[in-house]
C-alpha positions, 0 to 999 in steps of 0.5 A: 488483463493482469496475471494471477499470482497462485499459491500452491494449492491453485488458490489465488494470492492477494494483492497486497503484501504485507511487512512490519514498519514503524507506524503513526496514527492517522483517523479517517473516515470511509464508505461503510460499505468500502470498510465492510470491504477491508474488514473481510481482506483479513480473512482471505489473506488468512485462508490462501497465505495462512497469516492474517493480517490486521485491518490497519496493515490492509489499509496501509498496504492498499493505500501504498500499492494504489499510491506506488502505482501513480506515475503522475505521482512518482514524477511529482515526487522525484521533481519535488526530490529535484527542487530540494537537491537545488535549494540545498546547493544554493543555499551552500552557494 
């Protein structure tokens, strides 16, 4: 089982991180009860780090963490990487 990470006063710290970036606008729809979810993170994420997320940096934040951790998808990705580096020098060619 994974190891809990706690903030100083023995509550436990949120998964998820957060940091400002450039954003874009995407519009989806989701399982209410998977929205009733994200709406509530904010206010855990306040109450143990003391800032408070907005929900579109916690669903940015999950979907990032969920996506960072599939290694299928990091091998696809850096195969994709590969293929590019090769088009490009034969193209040059």
């Amino acid at each position: 089982m994974p190891r809990k990470s706690m903030t100083s006063d023995g509550k436990i710290k949120p998964l998820l991180r957060f940091e400002k970036a450039e954003k874009k606008t995407l519009r989806v729809q989701v399982d209410s009860r998977v929205l009733n979810k994200i709406e509530q993170y904010p206010a855990y994420v306040k109450e143990t780090m003391g800032d408070e997320p907005s929900i579109d940096e916690v669903i940015e934040r999950a979907i990032d963490k969920i996506i960072s951790s599939d290694v299928g998808f990091k091998t696809w990705l850096k195969q994709q990487s590969q293929s590019a580096i090769n088009r490009e020098g034969n193209d040059a060619a």
